[in-house]
C-alpha positions in Angstrom: 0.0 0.0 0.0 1.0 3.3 -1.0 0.9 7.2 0.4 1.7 10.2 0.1 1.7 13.3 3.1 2.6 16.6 2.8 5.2 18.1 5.0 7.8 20.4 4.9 11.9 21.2 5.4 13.4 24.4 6.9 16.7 25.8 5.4 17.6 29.1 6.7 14.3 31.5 6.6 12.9 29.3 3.5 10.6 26.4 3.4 10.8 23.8 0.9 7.5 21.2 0.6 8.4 17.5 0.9 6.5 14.8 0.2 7.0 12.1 2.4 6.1 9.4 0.3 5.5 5.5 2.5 5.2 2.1 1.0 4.0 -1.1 2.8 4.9 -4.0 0.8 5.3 -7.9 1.5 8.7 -9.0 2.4 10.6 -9.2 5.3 10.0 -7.0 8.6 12.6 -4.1 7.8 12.2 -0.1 8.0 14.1 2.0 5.7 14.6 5.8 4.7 15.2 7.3 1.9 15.7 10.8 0.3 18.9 12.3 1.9 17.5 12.1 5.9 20.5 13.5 8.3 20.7 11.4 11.7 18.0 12.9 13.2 15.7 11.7 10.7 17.2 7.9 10.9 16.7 8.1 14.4 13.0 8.6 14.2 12.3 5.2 12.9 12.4 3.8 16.4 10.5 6.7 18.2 7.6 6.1 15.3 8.3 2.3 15.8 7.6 2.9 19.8 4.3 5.8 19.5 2.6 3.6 17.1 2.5 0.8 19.4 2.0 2.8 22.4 -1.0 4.5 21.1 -2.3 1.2 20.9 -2.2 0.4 17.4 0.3 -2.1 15.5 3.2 -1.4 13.6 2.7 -3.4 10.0 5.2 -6.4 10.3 6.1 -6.0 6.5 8.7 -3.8 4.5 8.2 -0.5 5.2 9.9 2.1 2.9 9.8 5.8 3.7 11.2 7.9 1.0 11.6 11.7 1.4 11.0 13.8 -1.8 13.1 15.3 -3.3 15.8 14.0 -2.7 18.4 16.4 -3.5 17.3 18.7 -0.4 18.6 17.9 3.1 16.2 16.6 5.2 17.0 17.6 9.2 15.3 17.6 12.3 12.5 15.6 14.6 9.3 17.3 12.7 9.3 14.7 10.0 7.8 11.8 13.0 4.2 13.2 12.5 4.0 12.5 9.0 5.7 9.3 8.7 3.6 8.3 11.5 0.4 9.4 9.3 1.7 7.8 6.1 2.3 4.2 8.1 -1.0 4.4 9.6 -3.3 5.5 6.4 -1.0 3.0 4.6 -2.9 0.2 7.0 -5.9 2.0 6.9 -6.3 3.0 9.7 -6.6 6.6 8.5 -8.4 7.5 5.2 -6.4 8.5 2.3 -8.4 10.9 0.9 -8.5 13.0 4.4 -4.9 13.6 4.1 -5.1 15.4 0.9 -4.6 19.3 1.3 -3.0 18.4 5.1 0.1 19.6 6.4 1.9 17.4 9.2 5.1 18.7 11.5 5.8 17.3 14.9 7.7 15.1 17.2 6.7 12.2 18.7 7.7 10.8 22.0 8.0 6.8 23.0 4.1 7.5 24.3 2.7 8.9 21.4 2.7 12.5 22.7 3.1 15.3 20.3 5.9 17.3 21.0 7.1 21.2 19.6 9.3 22.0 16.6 11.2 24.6 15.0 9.9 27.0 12.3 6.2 26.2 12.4 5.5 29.5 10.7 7.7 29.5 8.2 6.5 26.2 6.9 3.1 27.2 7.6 3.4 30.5 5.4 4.4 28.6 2.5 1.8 25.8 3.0 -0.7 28.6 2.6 1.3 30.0 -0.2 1.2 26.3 -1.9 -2.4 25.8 -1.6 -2.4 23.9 1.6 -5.6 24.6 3.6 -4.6 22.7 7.1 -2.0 22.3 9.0 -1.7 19.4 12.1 1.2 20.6 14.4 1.8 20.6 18.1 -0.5 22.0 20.2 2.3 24.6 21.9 3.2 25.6 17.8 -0.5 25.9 16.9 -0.6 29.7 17.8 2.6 30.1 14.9 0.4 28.1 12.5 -3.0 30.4 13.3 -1.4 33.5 12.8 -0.9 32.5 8.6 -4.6 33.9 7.0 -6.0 31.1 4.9 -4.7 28.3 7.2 -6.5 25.9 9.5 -4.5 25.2 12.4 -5.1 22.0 14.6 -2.4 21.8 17.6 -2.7 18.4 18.5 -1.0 16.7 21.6 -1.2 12.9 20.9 -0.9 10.7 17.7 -4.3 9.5 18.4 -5.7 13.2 18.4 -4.7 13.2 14.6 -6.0 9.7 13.4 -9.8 10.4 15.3 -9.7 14.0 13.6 -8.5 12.8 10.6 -11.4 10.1 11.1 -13.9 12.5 11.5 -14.7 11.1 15.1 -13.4 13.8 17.1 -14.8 17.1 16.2 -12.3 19.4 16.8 -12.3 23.5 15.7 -8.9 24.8 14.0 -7.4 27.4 16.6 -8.2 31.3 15.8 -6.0 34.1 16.7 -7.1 37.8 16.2 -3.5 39.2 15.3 -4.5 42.2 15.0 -5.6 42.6 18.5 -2.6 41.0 19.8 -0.4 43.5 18.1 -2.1 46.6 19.1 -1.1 45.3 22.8 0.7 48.4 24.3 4.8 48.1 24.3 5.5 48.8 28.5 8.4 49.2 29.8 10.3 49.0 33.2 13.1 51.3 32.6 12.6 54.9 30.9 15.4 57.8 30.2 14.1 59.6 32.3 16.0 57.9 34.8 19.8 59.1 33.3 21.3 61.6 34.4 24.0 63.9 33.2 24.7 62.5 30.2 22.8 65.4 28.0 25.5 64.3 24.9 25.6 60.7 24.8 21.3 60.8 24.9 21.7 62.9 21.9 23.8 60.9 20.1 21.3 57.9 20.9 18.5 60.2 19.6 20.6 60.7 16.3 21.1 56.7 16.4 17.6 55.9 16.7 16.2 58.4 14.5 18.5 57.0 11.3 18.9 53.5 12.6 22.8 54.0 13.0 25.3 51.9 14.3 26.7 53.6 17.5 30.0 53.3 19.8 30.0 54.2 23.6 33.3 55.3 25.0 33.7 55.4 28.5 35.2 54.3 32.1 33.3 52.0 34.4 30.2 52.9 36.3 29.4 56.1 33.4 26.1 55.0 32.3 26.9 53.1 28.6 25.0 50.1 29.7 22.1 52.2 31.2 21.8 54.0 28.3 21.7 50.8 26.0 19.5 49.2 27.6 17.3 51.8 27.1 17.4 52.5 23.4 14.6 49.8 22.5 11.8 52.8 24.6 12.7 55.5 21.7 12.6 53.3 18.8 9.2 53.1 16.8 6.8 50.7 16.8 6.4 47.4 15.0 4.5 47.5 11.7 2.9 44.1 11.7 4.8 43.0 8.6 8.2 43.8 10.8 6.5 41.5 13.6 5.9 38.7 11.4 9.6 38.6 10.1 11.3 38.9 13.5 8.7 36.0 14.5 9.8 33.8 11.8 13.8 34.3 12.9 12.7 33.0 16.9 10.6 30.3 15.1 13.7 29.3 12.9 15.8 29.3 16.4 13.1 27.7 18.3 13.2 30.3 20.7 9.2 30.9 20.8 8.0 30.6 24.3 4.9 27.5 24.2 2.0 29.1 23.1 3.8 32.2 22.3 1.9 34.4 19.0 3.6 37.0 17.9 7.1 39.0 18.9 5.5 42.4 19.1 8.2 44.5 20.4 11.8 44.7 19.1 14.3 42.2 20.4 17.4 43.7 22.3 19.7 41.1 22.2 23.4 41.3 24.6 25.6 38.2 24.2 28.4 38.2 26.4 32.0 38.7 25.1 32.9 35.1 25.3 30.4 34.2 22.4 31.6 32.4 19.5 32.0 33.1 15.9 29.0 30.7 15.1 27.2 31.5 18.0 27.5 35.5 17.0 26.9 35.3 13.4 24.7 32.0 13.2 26.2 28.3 11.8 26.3 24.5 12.5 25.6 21.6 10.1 22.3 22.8 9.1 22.7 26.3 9.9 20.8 28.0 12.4 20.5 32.0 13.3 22.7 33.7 15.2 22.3 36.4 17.8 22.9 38.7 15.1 19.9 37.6 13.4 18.0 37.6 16.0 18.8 41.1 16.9 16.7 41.7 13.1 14.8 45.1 13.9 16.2 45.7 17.3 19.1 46.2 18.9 22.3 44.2 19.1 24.6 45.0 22.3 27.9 44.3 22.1 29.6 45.6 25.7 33.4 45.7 26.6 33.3 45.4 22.5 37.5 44.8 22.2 36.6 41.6 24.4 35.1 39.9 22.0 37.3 37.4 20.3 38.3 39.3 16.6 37.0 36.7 14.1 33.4 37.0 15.7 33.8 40.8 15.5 35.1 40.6 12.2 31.9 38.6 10.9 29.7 41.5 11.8 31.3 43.8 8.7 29.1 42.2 6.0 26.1 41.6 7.7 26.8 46.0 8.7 26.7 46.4 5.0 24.3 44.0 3.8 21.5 43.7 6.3 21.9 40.3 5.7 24.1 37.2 6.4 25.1 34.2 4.3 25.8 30.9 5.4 27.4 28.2 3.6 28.2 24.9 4.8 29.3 21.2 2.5 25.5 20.4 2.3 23.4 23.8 2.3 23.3 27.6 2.0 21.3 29.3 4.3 20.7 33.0 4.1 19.5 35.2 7.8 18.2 38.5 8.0 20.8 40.9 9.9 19.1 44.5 9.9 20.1 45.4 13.2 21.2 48.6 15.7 24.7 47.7 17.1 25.1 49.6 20.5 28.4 49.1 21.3 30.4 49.8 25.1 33.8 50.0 25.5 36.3 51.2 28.1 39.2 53.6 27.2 42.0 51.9 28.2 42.3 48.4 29.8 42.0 49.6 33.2 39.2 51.6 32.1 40.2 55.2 33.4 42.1 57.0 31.0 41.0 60.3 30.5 39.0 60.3 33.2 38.8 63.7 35.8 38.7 61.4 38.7 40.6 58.6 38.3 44.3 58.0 37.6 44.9 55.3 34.5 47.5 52.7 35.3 48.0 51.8 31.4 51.2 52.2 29.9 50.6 53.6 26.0 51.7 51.0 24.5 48.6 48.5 26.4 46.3 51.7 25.6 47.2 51.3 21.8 47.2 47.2 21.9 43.6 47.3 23.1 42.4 50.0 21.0 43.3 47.8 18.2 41.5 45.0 19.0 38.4 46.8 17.2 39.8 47.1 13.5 39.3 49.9 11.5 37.2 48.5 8.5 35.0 47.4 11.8 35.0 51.3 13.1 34.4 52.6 9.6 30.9 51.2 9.7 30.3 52.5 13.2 28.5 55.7 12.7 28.9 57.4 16.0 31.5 57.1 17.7 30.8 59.3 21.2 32.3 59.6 24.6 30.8 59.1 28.1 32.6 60.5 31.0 31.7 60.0 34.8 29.1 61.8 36.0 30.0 63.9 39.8 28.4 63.1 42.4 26.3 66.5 42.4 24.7 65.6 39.3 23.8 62.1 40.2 22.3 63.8 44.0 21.1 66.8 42.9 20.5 66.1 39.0 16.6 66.0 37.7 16.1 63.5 35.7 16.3 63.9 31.7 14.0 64.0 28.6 11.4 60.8 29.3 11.7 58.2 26.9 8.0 58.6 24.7 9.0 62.7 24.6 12.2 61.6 23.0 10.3 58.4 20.8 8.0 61.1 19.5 11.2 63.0 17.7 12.0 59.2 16.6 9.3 58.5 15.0 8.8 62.0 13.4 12.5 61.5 11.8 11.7 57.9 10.7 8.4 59.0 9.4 10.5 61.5 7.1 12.7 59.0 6.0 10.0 56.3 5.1 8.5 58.8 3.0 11.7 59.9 1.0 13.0 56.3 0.5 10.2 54.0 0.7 9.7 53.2 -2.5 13.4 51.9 -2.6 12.3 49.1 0.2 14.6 51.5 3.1 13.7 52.9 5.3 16.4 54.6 7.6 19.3 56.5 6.4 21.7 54.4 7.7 20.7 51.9 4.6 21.1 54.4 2.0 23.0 53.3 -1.0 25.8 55.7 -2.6 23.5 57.1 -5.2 20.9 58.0 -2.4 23.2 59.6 -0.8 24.3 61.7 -3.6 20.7 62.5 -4.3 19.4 63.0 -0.6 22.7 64.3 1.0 23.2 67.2 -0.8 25.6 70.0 1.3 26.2 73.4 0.4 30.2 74.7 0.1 30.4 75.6 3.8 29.6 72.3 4.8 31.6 71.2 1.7 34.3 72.9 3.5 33.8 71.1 6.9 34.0 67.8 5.5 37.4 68.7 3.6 38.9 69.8 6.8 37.2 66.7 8.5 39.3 64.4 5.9 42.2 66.1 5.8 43.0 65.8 9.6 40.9 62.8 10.4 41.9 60.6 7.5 38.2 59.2 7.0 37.5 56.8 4.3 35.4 57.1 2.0 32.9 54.7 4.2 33.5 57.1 6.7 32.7 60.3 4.9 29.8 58.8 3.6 28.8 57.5 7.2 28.6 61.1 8.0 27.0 62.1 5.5 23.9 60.0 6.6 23.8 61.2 10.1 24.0 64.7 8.9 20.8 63.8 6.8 19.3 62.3 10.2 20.1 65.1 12.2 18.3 67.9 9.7 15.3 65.2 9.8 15.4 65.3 13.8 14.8 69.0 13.4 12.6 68.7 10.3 14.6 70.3 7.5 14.7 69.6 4.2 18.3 70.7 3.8 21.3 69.9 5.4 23.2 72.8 6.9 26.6 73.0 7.6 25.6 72.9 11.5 24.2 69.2 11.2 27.4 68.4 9.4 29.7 69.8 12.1 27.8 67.7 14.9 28.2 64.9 12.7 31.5 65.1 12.6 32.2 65.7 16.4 30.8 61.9 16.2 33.9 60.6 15.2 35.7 60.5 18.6 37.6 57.5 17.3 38.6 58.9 14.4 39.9 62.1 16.1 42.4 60.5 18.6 40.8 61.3 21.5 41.2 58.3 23.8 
């Protein structure tokens, strides 16, 4: 007896349909499959073996062949159980083929029968919909993924025998609704506010310009100054979601498997802060079959990289394309897998390795040569594509005692969104929309400067020594601080405060 059910493989952010194809045929007791399974696949012949039996029906004592089509696509993971288990039963049966028609199945199965969750339920669910598919049978903690696709029926089941007595018609069961809509228009709250900094009126500017243009941004600064406060902060100025932007950040943590059971929708942007021990892979995403990285999963939000010269180089040095591209390319002996990367870095860093040079208070115990060595650690391509680069003294004790607190955070996300709102309207159309994603020929067309500012950037160049990444890097923040103050044109005053952003550049520290 011969069957087909529909499943489907996850590669990177892409879903590929696979039709996992069984055949129950006279001959010796034997299971085998087919179709270019990875170990995790071979290993399922004994969990099905063990659910089918335990969920009190029998496994056929014949050849059973499982065959996973195509062939030429690499089959990985524990999601393929559900079907096989489907095909081997409706191949006795015990389920009627014609009720699988149209079906999607993904899920692991435990030694009891239980259904258990998998990775990148929606992705596979929005190109189900996309292929015609009108249901989808998945884990009862993935079913929420599954209902967010329009045009799908979602049925989270939690036992093997929940799928043949739906299948069956002898359960009645409703597919799960979610009102996404509702879900998303939840209010963003937050425990921590800017309000709560104090004296630190230029390094909250320079996050304003950061946020406004989506630029990549460097803190400078000895221990105990605020840079981590005023990180960890940056996710209360930036806009909302648009629910298309939800969606996409949704499919990353599916892709990870990093959706909490039950969990919708990511409606907020992530703020991701790996610590500086992280690895290459573990930074930038990879393994066998590769999977995202925090980089990816910082894909809206914000990335926070502190004590940045920590991190080991090569993991640094992997963040310069992704910088550039907004995305990131892996490619491994069996499979290329391409991540979305459009991410904020915040970046903290001391000054020196004892972390006090320069500072009004504190005596630095670095000799220049260790000052120089761990300057270096943070290359100079890397820097170039770090927009800001800005420093944040110690605050005195007066202004920490006495101080009000600053600017609240929505007063300063209004200005945000304002600037973003500008930006979306001049470069929508081009699929951007910050400035820090401008192209060369936008920013020829959009970053026009007059000859004092002309001027400015000459000097700039000629005792800086900025690239041509850098000039242009400045450029763009120019163009985000005129939007911050809603002018068309840039003057030479936005140009000037852009350049003061180059603390790095300038030999300060």
């Amino acid at each position: 007896m011969f069957i087909k059910v529909c499943s489907m493989s996850v590669i990177g952010m892409d879903s590929y349909p696979v039709s996992v194809e069984v055949d129950v045929s006279q001959g010796l007791p034997q299971f085998a499959t087919v179709g270019l399974p990875d170990a995790s696949v071979k290993e399922s012949r004994d969990r099905i073996k063990a659910a089918i039996k335990n969920s009190g029906y029998s496994f056929p004592r014949n050849h059973v062949t499982v065959n996973l089509a195509p062939a030429d696509i690499r089959k990985e993971g524990t999601g393929f159980d559900l079907p096989i288990a489907v095909g081997i039963l409706a191949a006795q049966e015990l389920i009627a083929h014609d009720s699988v028609v149209g079906c999607l199945f993904l899920g692991e199965l435990s030694l009891d029968g239980s259904v258990k969750g998998v990775r990148g339920v929606l992705p596979a669910a929005l190109k189900a919909a996309a292929s015609g598919i009108n249901s989808v049978f998945v884990p009862a903690e993935n079913a929420a993924e599954a209902a967010m696709v329009e045009g799908i029926r979602a049925y989270g089941v939690k036992t093997l025998p929940d799928v043949v007595e739906i299948l069956s018609g002898r359960q009645d069961v409703s597919p799960l609704t979610v009102d996404a809509s509702r879900l998303f228009q939840s209010t963003n709250q937050y425990d921590i506010d800017y309000s709560e900094i104090r004296g630190q009126e230029q390094a909250l500017r320079a996050i304003e310009v950061a946020a406004a243009g989506g630029h990549n941004i460097l803190m400078i600064g000895p221990p105990g100054s605020g840079k981590s406060m005023l990180a960890k902060r940056m996710p209360t100025i930036l806009p909302d979601l648009s629910f298309e932007e939800a969606i996409e950040i949704t499919k990353v943590f599916s892709v990870a498997g990093m959706l909490n059971s039950g969990q919708t929708l990511m409606a907020v942007r992530p703020f991701r802060s790996p610590h500086h021990t992280i690895s290459d892979a573990g930074l930038a995403g990879g393994g066998q079959m590769p999977h995202p990285g925090e980089i990816s999963l910082a894909h809206l939000g914000v990335l926070f990289l502190d004590e940045l010269p920590e991190f080991k180089r090569n993991a640094l040095e992997a963040l310069r394309q992704p910088l550039e591209d907004g995305t990131i390319t892996i490619t491994r002996a069996a499979v290329t897998a391409s991540f979305p990367a459009k991410f904020m870095l915040v970046a903290a860093m001391n000054p020196c390795p004892c972390g006090y040079f320069g500072d009004r208070r504190r005596a630095c115990r670095c000799s220049a040569p260790q000052i120089r060595k761990y300057q270096g650690r943070i290359s100079g391509p890397l820097l170039d594509r770090i927009d800001l680069h800005v420093e944040v003294p110690s605050v005195r004790y007066r202004a920490l005692a006495e101080g009000r607190g600053g600017e609240s955070s929505a007063s300063i996300k209004t200005r945000v969104a304002a600037a973003r709102a500008a930006q979306k309207k001049r470069l929508g159309d081009a699929g951007i929309l910050t400035n820090a994603r401008m192209t060369e020929r936008q920013i020829r067309r959009y970053c026009t400067i007059d000859e004092e500012s002309h001027h400015l950037l000459d000097m700039a160049i000629e005792k800086l020594g900025l690239s041509a990444r850098a000039m242009n890097r400045v450029l763009k923040v120019s163009r985000t601080i005129a939007d911050l103050e809603g002018k068309e044109k840039i003057e030479p005053a936005h140009v000037a405060e852009a350049i003061q952003y180059r603390s790095l550049d300038r030999g300060i520290i």
